[in-house]
N, C-alpha and C positions, 0 to 999 in steps of 0.2 A: 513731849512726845505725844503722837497722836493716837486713842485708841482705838482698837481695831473692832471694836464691839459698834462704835455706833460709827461709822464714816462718815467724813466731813463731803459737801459740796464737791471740792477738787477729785477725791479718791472716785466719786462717782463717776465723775466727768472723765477722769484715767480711765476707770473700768469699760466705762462706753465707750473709748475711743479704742480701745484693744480691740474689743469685744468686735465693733465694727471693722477692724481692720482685719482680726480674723474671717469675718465673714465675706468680705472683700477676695480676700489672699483665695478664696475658693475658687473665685470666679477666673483670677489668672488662668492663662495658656500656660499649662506643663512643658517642661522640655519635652520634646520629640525622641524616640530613640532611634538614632540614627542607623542604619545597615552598614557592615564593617562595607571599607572597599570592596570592587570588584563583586556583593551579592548581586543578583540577579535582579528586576524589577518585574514588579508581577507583568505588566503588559511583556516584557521580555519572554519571562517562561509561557505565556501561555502564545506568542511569536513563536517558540521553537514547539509547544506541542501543536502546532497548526502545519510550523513545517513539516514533521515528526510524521502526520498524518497523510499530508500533500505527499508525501516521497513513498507512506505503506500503500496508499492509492495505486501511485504510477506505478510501484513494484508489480505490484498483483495483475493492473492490466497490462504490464510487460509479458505477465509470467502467462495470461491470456490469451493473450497475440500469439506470445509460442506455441501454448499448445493446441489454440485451430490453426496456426499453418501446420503445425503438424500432424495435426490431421489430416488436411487437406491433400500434405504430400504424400499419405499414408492411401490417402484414397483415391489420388491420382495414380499412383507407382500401382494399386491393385488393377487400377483400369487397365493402364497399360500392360499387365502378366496376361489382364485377361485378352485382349486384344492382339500381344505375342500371340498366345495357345492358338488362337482361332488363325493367324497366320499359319503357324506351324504344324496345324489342322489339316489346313487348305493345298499346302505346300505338301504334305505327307501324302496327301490324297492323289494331288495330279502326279505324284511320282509312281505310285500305287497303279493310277489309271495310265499313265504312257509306259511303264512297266509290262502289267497286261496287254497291252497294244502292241509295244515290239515282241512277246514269247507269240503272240496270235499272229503276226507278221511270219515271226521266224519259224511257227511250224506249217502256215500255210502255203511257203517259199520249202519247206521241206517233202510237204506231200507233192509238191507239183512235181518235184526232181524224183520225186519215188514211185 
């Protein structure tokens, strides 16, 4: 039996061949770890936060669009009250004035018979 105090030739040659093979085994590719089924891939997630973004866009200039036409119809339907009134101005007026005109008829048609 060999002893362990002074190592022969072989033992050395063992011990470097480990030794290298250890330092070898570093350099392997590791396994990978794999994503269970069905996870997401990152280009995937960052596809739906771009849709995510694309669709709070269009929301918002939807919600835009609505509220200047609805202003606009706000500020049409005022035109139009105010363009009623001044109809109904007009309209008040000449009833006012052929009013006046037939009582002036009808008492000057009275002094004549009186």
């Amino acid at each position: 039996m060999q002893s362990k105090i002074s190592p022969g030739f072989a033992d050395r040659l063992s011990t470097q061949a480990e030794a290298k093979k250890a330092l070898l085994a570093k350099f392997k590719p590791k396994e990978t770890v794999q994503a269970p089924d069905g996870a997401l891939t990152r280009d995937q997630i960052k596809a739906q936060e771009r849709e995510a973004m694309r669709q709070a866009r269009a929301e918002e200039k939807l919600r835009q669009e609505e509220e200047r036409r609805s202003q606009q119809t706000q500020r049409a339907a005022s035109a139009l009250a105010e363009v009623q009134a001044a109809l109904e101005a007009k309209r008040a007026e000449r009833k006012d004035r052929k009013a006046a005109a037939k009582e002036e008829a009808r008492l000057r048609r009275q002094l004549k018979r009186a």
